[in-house]
N, C-alpha and C positions, 0 to 999 in steps of 0.2 A: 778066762774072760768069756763071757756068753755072747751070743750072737748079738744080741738088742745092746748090750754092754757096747761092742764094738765096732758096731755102726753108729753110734750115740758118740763114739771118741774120733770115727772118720768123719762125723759129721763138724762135730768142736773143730778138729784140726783142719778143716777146709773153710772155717770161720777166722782161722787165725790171722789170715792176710785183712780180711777187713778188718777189726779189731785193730792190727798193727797199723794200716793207714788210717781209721778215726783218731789215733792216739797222740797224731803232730797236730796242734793247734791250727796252723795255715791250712792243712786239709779240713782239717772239723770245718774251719769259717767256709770254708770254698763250700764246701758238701750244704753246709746252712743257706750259705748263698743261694745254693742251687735250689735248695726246700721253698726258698722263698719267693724267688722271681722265677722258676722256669729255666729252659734252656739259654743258657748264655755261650756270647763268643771272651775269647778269652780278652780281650779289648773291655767289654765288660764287664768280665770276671777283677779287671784290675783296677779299676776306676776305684778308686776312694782307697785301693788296699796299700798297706805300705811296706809290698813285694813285687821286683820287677814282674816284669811277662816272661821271663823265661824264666822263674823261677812258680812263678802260676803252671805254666806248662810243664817243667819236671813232678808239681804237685798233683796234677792232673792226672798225667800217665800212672805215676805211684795208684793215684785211687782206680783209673782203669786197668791196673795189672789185677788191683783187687776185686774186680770187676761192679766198683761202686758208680763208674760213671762210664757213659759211652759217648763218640762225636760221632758228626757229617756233618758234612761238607757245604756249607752251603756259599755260592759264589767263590769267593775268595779266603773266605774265614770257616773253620771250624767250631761251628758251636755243641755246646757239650752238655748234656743231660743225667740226668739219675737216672741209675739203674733200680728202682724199688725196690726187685726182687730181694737184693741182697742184701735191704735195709730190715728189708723185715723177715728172712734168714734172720740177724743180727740181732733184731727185738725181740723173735723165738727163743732165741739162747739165753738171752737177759732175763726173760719170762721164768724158764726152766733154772738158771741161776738163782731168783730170786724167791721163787718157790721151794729151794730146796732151803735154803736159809731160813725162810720162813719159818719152814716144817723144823730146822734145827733149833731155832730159837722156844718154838714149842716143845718140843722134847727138855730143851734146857732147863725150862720154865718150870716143866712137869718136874724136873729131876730135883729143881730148887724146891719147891714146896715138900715134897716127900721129904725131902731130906728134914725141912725147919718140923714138920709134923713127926718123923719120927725122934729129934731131941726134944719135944718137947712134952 
């Protein structure tokens, strides 16, 4: 494995936690939530949702181990925020995913025509 190889796969595997927390629905909504209104307290975060508060807060922590969302303190409530950074880490990788696909699908493409050109 070559150097660029292997920091391109230390890079992937330290995406893997985010990946694994966007991948539960309840955090997708939460992490949307957050895209949309700002920093919330978790009080807020559960308003309309139909998931208790300590089940908001085990989803919470999940996304901050992945380091998708951070709190403080403010008064008596923790309100919680997105981490950007490591959404768009996240959007990087889908880019270079999607790209590469791309490029396969074009190789394919090339390989189908050749082939129909040389039977015929």
């Amino acid at each position: 494995m070559t150097h660029s190889s292997s920091t391109a796969a230390k890079r992937l595997l330290s995406a893997a936690p985010v990946f694994a927390a966007l991948g539960d629905p309840a955090r997708l909504r939460i992490v949307s939530r957050l895209c949309e209104s700002g920093p919330l307290s978790i009080v807020r975060l559960t308003e309309g949702a139909d998931i208790s508060r300590q089940a908001v807060t085990k989803h919470l922590h999940a996304l901050s181990d992945a380091g998708l969302v951070c709190s403080e303190r403010s008064g008596r409530e923790s309100v919680w925020r997105l981490e950007p950074l490591r959404l768009e880490e996240a959007q990087r990788y889908l880019g270079q995913i999607s790209a590469r696909w791309d490029q396969a699908l074009v190789r394919l493409a090339a390989l189908v025509e050749r082939e129909d050109r040389d039977e015929a």
